[in-house]
PyMOL commands that place a pseudoatom at each C-alpha (Angstrom):
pseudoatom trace, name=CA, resn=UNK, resi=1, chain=A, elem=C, hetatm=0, pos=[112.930, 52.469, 75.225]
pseudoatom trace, name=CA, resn=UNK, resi=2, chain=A, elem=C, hetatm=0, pos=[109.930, 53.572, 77.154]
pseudoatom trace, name=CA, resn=UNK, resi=3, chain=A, elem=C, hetatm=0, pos=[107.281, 51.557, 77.766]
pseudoatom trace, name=CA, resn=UNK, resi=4, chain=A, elem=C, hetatm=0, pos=[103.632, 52.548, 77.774]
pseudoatom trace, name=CA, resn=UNK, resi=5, chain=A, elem=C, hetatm=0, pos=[103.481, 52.335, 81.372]
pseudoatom trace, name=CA, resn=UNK, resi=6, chain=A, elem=C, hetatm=0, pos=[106.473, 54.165, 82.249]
pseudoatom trace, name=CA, resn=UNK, resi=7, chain=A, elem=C, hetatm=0, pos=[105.414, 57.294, 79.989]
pseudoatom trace, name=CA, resn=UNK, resi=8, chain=A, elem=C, hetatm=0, pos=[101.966, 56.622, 81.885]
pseudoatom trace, name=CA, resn=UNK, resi=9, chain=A, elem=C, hetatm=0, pos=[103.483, 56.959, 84.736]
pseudoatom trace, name=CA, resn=UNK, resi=10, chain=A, elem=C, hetatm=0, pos=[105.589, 60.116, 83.931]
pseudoatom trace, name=CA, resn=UNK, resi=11, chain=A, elem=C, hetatm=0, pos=[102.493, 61.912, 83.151]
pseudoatom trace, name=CA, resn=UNK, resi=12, chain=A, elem=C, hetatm=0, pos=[100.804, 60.713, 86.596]
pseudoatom trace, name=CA, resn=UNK, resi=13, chain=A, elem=C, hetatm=0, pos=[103.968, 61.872, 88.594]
pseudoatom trace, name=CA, resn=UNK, resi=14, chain=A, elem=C, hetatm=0, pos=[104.191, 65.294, 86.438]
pseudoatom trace, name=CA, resn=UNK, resi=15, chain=A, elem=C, hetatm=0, pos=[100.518, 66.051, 88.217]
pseudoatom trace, name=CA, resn=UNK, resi=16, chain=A, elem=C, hetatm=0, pos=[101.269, 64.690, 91.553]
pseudoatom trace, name=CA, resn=UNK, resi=17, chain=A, elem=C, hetatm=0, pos=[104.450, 64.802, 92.817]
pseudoatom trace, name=CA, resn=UNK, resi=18, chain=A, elem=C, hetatm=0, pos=[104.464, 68.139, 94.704]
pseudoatom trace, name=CA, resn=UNK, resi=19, chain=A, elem=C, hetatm=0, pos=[100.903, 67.488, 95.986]
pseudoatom trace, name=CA, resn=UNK, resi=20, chain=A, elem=C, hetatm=0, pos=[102.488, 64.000, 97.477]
pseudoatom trace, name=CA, resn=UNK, resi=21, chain=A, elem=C, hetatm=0, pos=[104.476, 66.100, 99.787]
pseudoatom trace, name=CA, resn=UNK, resi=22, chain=A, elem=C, hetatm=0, pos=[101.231, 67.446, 101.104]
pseudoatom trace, name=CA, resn=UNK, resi=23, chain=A, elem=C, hetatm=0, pos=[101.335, 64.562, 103.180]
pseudoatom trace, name=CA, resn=UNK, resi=24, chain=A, elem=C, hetatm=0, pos=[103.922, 65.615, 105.361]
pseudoatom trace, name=CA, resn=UNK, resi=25, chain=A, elem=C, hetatm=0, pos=[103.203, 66.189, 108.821]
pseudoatom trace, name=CA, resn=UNK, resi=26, chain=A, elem=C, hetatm=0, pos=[106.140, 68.859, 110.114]
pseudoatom trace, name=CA, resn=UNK, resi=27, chain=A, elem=C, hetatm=0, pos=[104.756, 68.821, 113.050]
pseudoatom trace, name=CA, resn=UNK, resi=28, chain=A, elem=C, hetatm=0, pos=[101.041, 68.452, 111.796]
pseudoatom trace, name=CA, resn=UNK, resi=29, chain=A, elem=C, hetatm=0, pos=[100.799, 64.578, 112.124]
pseudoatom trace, name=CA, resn=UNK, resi=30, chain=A, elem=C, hetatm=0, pos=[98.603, 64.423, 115.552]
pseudoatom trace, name=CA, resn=UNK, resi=31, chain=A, elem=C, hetatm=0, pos=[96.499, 61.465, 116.130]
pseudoatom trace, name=CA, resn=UNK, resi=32, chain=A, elem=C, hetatm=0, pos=[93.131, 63.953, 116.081]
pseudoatom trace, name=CA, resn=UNK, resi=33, chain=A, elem=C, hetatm=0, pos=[94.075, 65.840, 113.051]
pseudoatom trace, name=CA, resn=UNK, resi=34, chain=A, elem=C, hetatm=0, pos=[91.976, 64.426, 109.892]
pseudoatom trace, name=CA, resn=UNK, resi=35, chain=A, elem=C, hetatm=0, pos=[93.767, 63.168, 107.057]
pseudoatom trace, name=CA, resn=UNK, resi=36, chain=A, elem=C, hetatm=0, pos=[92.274, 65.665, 104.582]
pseudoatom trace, name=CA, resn=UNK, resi=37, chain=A, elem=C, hetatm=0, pos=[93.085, 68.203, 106.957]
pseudoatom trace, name=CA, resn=UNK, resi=38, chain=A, elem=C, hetatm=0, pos=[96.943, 66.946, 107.521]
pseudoatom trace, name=CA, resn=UNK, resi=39, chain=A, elem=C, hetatm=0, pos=[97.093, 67.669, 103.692]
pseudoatom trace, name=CA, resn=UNK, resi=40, chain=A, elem=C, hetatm=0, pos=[95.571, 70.507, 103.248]
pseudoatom trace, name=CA, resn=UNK, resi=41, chain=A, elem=C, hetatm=0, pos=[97.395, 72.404, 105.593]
pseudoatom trace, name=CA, resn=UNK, resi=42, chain=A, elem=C, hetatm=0, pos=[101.181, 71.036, 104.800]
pseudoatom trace, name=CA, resn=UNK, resi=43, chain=A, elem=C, hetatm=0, pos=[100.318, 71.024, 101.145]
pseudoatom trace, name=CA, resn=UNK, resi=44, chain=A, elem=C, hetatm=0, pos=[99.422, 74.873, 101.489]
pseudoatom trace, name=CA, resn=UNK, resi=45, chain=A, elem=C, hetatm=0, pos=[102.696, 75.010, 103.368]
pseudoatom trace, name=CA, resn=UNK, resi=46, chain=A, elem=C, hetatm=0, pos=[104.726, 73.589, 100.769]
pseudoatom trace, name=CA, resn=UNK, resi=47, chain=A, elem=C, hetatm=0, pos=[103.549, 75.244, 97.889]
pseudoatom trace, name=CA, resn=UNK, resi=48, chain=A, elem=C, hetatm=0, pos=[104.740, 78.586, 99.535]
pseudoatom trace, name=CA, resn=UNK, resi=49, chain=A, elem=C, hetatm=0, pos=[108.036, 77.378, 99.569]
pseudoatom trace, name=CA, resn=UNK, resi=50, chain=A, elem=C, hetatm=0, pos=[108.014, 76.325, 95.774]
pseudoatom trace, name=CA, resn=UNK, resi=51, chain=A, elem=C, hetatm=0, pos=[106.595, 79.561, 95.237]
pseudoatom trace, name=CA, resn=UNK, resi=52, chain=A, elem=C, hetatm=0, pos=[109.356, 81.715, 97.094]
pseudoatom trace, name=CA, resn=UNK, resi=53, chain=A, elem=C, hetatm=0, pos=[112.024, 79.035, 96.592]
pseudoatom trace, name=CA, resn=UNK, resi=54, chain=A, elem=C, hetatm=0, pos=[114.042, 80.645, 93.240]
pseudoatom trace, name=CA, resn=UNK, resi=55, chain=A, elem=C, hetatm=0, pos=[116.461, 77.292, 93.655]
pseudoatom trace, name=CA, resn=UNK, resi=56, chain=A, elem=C, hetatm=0, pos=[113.644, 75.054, 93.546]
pseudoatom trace, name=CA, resn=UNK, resi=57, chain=A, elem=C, hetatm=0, pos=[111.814, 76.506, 90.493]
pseudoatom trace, name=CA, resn=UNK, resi=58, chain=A, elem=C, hetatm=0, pos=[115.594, 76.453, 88.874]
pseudoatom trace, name=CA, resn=UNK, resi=59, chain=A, elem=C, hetatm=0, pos=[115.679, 73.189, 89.206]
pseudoatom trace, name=CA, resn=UNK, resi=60, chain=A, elem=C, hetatm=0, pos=[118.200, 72.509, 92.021]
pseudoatom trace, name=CA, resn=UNK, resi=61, chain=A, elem=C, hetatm=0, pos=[118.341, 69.042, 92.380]
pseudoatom trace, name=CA, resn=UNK, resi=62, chain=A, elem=C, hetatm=0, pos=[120.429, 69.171, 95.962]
pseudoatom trace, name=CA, resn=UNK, resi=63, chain=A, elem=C, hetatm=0, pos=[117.702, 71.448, 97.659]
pseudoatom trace, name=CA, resn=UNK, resi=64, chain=A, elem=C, hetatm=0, pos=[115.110, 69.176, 95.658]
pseudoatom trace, name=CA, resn=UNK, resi=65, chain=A, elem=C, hetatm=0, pos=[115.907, 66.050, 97.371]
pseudoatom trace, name=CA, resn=UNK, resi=66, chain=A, elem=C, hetatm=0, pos=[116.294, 67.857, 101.010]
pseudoatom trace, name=CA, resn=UNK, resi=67, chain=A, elem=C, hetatm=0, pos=[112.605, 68.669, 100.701]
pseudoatom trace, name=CA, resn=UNK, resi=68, chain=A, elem=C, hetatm=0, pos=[111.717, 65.245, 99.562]
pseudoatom trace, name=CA, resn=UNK, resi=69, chain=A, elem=C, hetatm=0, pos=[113.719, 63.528, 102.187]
pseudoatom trace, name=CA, resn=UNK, resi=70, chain=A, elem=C, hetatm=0, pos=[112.092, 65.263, 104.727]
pseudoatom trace, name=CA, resn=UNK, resi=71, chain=A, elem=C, hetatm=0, pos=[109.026, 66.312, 103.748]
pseudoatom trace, name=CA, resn=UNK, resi=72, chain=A, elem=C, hetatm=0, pos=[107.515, 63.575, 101.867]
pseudoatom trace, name=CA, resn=UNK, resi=73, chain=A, elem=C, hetatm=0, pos=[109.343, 59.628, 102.373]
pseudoatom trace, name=CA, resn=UNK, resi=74, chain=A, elem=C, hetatm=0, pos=[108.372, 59.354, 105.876]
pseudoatom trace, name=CA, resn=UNK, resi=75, chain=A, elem=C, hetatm=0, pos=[104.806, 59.637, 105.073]
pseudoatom trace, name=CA, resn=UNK, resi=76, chain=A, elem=C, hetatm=0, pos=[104.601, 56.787, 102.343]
pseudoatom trace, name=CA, resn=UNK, resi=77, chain=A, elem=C, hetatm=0, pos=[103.964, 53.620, 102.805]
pseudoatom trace, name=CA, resn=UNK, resi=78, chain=A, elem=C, hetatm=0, pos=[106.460, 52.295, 100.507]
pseudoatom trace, name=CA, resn=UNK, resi=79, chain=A, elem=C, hetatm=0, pos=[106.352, 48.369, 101.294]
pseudoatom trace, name=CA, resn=UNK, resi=80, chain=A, elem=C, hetatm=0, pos=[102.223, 48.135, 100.827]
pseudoatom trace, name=CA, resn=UNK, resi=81, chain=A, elem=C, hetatm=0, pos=[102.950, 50.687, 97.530]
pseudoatom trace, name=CA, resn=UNK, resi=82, chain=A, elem=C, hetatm=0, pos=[105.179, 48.119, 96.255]
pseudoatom trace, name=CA, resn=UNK, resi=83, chain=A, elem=C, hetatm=0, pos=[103.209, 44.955, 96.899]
pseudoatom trace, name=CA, resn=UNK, resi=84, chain=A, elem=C, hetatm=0, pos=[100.253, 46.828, 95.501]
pseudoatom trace, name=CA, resn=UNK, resi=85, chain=A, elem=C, hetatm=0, pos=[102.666, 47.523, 92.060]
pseudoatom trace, name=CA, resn=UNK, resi=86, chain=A, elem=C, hetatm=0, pos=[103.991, 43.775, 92.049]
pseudoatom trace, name=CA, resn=UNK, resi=87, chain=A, elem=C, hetatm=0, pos=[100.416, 42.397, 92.598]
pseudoatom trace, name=CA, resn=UNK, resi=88, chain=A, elem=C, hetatm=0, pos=[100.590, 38.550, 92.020]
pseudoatom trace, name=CA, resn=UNK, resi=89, chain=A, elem=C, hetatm=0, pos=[103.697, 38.436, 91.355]
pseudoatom trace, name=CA, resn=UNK, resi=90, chain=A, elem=C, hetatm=0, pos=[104.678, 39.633, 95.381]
pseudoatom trace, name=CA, resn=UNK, resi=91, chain=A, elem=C, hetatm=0, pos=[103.986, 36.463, 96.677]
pseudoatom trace, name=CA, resn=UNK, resi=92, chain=A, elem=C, hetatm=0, pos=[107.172, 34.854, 94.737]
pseudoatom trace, name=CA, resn=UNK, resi=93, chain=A, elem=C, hetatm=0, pos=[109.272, 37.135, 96.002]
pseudoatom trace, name=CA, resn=UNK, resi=94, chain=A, elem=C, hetatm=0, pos=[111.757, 36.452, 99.505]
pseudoatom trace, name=CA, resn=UNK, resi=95, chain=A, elem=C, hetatm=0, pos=[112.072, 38.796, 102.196]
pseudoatom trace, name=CA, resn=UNK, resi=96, chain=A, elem=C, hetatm=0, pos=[115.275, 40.068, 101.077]
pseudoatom trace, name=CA, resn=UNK, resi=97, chain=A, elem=C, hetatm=0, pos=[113.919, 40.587, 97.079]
pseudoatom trace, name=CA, resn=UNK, resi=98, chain=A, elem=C, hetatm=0, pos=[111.177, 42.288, 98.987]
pseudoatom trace, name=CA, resn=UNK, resi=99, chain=A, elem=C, hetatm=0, pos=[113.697, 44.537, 100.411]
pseudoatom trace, name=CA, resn=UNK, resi=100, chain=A, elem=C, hetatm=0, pos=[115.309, 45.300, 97.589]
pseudoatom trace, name=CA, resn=UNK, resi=101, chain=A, elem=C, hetatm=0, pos=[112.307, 46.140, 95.534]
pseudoatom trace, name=CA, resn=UNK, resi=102, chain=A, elem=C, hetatm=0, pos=[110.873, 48.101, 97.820]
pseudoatom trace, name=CA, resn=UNK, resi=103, chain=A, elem=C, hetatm=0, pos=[113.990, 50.240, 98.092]
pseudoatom trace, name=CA, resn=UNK, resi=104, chain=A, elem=C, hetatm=0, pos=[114.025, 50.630, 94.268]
pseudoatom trace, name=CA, resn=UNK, resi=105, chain=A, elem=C, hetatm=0, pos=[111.020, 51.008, 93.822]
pseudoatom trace, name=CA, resn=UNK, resi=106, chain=A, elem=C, hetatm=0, pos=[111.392, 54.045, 95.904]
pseudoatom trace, name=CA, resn=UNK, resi=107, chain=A, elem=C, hetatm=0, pos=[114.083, 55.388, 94.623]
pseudoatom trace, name=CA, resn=UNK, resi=108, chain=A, elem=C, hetatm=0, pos=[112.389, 55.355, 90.959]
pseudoatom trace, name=CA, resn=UNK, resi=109, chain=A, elem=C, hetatm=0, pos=[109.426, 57.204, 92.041]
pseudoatom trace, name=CA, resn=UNK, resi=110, chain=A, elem=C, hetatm=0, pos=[111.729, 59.539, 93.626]
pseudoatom trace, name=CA, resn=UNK, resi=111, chain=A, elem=C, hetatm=0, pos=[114.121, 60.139, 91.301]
pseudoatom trace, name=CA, resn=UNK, resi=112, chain=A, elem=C, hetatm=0, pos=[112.474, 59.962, 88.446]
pseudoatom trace, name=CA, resn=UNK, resi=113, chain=A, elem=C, hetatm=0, pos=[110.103, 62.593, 89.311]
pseudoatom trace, name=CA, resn=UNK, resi=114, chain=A, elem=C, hetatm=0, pos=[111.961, 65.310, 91.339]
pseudoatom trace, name=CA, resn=UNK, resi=115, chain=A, elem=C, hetatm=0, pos=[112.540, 67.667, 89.190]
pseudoatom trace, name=CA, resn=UNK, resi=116, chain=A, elem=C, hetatm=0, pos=[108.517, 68.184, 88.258]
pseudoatom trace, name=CA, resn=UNK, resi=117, chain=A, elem=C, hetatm=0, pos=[108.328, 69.966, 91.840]
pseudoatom trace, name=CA, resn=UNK, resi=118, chain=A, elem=C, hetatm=0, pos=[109.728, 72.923, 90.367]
pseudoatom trace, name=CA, resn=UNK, resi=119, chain=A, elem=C, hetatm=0, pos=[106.125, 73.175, 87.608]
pseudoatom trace, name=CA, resn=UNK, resi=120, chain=A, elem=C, hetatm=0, pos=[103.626, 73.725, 89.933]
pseudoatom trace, name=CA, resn=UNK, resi=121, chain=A, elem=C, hetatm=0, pos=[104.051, 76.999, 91.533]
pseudoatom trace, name=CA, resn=UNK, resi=122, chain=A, elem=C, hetatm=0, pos=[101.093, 78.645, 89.676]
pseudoatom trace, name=CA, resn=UNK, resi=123, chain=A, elem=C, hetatm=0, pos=[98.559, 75.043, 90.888]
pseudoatom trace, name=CA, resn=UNK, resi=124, chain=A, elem=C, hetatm=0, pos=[96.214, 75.648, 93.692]
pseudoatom trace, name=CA, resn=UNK, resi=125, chain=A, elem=C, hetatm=0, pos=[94.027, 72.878, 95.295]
pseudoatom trace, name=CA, resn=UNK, resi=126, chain=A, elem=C, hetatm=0, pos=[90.543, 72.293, 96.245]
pseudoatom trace, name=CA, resn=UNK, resi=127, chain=A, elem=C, hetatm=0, pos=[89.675, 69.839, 98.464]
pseudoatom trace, name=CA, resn=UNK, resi=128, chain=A, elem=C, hetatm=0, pos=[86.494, 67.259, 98.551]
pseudoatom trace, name=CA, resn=UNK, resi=129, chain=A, elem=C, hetatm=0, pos=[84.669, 66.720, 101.753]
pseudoatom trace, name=CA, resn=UNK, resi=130, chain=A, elem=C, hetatm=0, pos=[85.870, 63.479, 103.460]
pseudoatom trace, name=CA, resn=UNK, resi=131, chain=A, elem=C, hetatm=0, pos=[83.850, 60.579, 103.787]
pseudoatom trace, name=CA, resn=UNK, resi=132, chain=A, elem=C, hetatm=0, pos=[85.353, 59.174, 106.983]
pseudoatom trace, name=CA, resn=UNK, resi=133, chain=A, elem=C, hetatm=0, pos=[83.538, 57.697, 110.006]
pseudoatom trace, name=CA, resn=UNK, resi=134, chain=A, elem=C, hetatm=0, pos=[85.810, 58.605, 113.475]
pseudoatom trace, name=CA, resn=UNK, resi=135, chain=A, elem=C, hetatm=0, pos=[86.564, 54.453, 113.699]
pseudoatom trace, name=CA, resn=UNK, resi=136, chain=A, elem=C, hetatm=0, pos=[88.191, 54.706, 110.168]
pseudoatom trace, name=CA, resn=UNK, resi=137, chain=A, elem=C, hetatm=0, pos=[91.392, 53.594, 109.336]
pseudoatom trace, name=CA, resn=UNK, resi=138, chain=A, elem=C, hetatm=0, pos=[91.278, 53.592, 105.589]
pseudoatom trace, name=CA, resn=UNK, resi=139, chain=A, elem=C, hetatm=0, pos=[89.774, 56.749, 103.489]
pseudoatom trace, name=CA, resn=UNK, resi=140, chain=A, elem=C, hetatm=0, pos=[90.511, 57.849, 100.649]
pseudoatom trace, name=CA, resn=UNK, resi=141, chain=A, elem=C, hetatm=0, pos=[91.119, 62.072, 100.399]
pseudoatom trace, name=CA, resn=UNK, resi=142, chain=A, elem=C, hetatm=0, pos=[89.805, 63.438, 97.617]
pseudoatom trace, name=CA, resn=UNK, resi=143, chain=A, elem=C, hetatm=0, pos=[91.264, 66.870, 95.766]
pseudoatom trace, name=CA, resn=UNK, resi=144, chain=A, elem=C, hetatm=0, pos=[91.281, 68.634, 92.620]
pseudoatom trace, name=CA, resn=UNK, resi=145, chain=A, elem=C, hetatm=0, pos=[94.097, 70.275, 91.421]
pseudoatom trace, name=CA, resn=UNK, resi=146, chain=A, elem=C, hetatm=0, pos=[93.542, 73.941, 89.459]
pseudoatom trace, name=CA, resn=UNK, resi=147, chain=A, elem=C, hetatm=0, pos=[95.564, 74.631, 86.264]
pseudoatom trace, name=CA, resn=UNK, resi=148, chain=A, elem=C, hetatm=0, pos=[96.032, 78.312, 84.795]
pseudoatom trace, name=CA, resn=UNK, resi=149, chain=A, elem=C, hetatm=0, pos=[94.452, 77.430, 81.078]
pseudoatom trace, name=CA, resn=UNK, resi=150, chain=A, elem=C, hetatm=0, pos=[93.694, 74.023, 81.479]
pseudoatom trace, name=CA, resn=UNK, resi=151, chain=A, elem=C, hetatm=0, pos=[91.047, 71.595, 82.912]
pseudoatom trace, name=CA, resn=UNK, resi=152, chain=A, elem=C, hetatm=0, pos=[91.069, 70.722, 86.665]
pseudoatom trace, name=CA, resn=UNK, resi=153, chain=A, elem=C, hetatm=0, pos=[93.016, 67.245, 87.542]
pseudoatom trace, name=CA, resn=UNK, resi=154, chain=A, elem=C, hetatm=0, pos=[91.255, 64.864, 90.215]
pseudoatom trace, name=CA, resn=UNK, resi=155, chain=A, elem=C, hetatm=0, pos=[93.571, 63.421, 92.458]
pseudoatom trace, name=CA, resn=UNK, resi=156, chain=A, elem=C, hetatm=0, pos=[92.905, 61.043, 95.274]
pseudoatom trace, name=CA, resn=UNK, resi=157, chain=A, elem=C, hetatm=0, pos=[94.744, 59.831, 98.016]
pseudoatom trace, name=CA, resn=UNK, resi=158, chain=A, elem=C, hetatm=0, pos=[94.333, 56.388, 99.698]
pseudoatom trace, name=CA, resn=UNK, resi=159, chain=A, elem=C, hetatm=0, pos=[95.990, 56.522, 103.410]
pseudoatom trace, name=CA, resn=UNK, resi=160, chain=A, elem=C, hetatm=0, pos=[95.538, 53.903, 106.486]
pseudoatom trace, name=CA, resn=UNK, resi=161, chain=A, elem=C, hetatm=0, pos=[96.533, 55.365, 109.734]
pseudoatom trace, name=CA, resn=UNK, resi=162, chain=A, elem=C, hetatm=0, pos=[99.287, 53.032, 111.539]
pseudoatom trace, name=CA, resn=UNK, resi=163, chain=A, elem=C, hetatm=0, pos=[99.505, 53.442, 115.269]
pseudoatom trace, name=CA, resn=UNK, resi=164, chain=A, elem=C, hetatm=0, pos=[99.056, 57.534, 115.389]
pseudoatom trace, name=CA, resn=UNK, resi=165, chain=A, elem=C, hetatm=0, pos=[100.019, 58.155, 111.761]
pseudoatom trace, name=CA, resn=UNK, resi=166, chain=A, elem=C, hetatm=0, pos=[98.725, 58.629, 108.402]
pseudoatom trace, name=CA, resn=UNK, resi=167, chain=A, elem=C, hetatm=0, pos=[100.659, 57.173, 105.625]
pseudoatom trace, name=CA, resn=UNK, resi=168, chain=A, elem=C, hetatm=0, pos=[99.340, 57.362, 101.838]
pseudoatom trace, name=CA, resn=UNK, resi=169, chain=A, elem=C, hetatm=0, pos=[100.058, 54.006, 100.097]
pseudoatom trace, name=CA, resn=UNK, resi=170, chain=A, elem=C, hetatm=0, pos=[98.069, 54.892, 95.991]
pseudoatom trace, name=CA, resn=UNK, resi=171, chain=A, elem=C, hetatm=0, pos=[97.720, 57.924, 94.399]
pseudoatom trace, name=CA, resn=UNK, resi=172, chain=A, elem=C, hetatm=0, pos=[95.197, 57.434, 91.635]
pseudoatom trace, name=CA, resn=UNK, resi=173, chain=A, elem=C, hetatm=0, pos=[94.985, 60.942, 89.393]
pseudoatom trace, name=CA, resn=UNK, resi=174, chain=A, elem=C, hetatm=0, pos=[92.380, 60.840, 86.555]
pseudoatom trace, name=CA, resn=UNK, resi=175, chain=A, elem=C, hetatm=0, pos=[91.044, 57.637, 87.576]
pseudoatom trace, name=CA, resn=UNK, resi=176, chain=A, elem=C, hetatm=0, pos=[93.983, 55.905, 87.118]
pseudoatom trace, name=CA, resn=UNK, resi=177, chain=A, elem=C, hetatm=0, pos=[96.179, 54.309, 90.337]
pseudoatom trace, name=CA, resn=UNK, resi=178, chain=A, elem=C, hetatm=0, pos=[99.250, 54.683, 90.367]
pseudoatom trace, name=CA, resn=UNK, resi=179, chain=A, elem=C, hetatm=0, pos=[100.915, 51.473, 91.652]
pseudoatom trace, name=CA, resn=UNK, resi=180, chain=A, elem=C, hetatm=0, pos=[98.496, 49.733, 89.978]
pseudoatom trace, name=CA, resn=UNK, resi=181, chain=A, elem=C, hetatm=0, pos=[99.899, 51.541, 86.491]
pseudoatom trace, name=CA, resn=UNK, resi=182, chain=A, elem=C, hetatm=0, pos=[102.977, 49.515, 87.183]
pseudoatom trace, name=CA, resn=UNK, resi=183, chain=A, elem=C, hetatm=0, pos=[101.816, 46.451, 87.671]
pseudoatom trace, name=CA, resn=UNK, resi=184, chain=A, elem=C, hetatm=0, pos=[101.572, 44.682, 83.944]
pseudoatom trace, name=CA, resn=UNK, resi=185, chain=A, elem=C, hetatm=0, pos=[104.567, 45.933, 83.124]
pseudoatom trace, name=CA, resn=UNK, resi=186, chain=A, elem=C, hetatm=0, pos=[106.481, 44.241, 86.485]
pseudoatom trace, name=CA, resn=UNK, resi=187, chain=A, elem=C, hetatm=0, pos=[104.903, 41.169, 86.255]
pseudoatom trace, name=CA, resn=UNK, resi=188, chain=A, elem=C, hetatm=0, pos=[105.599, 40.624, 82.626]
pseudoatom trace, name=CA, resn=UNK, resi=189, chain=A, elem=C, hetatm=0, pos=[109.209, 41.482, 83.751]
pseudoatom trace, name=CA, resn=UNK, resi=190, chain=A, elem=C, hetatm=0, pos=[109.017, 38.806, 86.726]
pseudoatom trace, name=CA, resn=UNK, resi=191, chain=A, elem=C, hetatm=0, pos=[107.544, 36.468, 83.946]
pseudoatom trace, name=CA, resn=UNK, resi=192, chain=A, elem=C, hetatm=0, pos=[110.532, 36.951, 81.118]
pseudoatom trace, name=CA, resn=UNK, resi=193, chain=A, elem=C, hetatm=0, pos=[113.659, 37.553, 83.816]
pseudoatom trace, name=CA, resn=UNK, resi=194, chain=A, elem=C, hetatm=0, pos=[112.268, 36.362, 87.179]
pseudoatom trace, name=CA, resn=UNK, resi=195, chain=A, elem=C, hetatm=0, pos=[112.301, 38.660, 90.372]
pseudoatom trace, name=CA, resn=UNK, resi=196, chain=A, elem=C, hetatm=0, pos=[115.915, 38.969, 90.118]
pseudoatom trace, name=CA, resn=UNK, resi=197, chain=A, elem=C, hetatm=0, pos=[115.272, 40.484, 86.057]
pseudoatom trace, name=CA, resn=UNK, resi=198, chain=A, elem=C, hetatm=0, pos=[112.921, 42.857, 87.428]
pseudoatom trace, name=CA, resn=UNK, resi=199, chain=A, elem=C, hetatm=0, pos=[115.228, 44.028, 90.497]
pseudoatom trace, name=CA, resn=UNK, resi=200, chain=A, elem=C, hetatm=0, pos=[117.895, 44.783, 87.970]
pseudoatom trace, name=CA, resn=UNK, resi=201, chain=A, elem=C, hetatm=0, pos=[116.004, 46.334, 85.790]
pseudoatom trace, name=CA, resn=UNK, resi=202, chain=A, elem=C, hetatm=0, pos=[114.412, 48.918, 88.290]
pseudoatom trace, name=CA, resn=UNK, resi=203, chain=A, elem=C, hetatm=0, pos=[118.784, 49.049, 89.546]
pseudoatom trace, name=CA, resn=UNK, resi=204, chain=A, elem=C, hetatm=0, pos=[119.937, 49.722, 86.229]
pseudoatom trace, name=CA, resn=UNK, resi=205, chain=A, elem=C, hetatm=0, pos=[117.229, 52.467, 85.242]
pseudoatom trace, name=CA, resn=UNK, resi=206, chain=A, elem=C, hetatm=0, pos=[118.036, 54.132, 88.428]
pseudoatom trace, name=CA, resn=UNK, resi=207, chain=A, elem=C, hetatm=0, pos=[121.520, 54.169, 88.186]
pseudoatom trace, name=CA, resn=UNK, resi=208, chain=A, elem=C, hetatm=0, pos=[120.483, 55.488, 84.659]
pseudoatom trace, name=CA, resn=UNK, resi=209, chain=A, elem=C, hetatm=0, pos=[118.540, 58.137, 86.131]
pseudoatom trace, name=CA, resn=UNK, resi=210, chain=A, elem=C, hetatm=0, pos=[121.106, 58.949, 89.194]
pseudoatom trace, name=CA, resn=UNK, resi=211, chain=A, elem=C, hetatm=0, pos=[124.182, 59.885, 86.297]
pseudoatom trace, name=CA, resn=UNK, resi=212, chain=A, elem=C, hetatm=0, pos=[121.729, 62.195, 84.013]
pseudoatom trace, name=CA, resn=UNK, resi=213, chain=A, elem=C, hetatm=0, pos=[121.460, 64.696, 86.975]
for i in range(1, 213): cmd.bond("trace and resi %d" % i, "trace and resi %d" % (i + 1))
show_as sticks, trace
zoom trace
């Protein structure tokens, strides 16, 4: 049975996921580029490719996790994404249940959600002016994304810059975050079966996932 936040969460990821890969970098990701720039132009990049892409829009599920592979894990910060999703209940965790959450975690955001990249080759996106002093390490990028028939969807980005990189690490869409949208529904897990419940939970539903494709 679904849970309120999971079908939450599956209408989040049905508005973002392609836009996610806008943070890419092939071969964007220099230390002077802006983040809201980096986006913009690999997000314009990969929409032409969902556009032209007849495998894609049918739903290949091979050529859809090529893209995401490349195009989009390297440029999430999926251990801060986590911790944010856990909230209080990170600190009980050990470094290897960190490990293992964070690699689930992953996984359920990734497989869960693949197949929506195939929905949005009629979307365009606008993009907000960034608020970002050049000492910054933290902004948030703001966008809207444009719907044939229906109302425009705000989406924003958080990203911190590591070293030379930008990595997102929250998407909230509609005013609504979406690690954060997680996070009652993991802790009352942790609560009821203990870090261990939760980590086989998250195991089970993606094995779940992995054998419907």
């Amino acid at each position: 049975m679904r849970t309120p936040g999971m079908v939450r969460a599956d209408l989040i990821w049905r508005y973002l996921v392609v836009l996610l890969i806008g943070l890419a970098t092939n071969g964007l990701a220099k230390a002077e580029t802006p983040p809201d720039v980096l986006v913009k132009n690999v997000a314009a990049e990969v929409l032409a490719v969902i556009k032209a892409d007849r495998d894609i829009q049918g739903g290949n599920q091979k050529r859809l996790n090529e893209m995401i592979e490349a195009k989009l894990l390297p440029h999430f910060d999926f251990g801060r994404m986590t911790a944010l999703a856990m909230g209080r209940s990170w600190r009980l965790t050990t470094p290897a249940q960190q490990q293992q959450l964070v690699t689930e975690f992953r996984t359920l955001l990734v497989r869960t959600y693949a197949g929506a990249l195939a929905n949005y080759k009629e979307h365009t996106i606008e993009y907000k002016p960034l608020r970002m002093q050049p000492a910054d390490t933290d902004v948030v990028v703001r966008t809207q994304v444009m719907q044939p028939g229906a109302q425009p969807i705000a989406i924003d980005y958080s990203m911190a810059k590591t070293g030379n990189s930008w990595k997102a690490y929250d998407v909230i869409v509609g005013g609504v975050s979406l690690v954060t949208n997680y996070r009652d529904e993991f802790n009352n897990m942790v609560r009821d079966a203990g870090v261990d419940g939760l980590i086989k939970a998250l195991t089970d539903k993606n094995s779940a996932t992995a054998q419907k494709k």
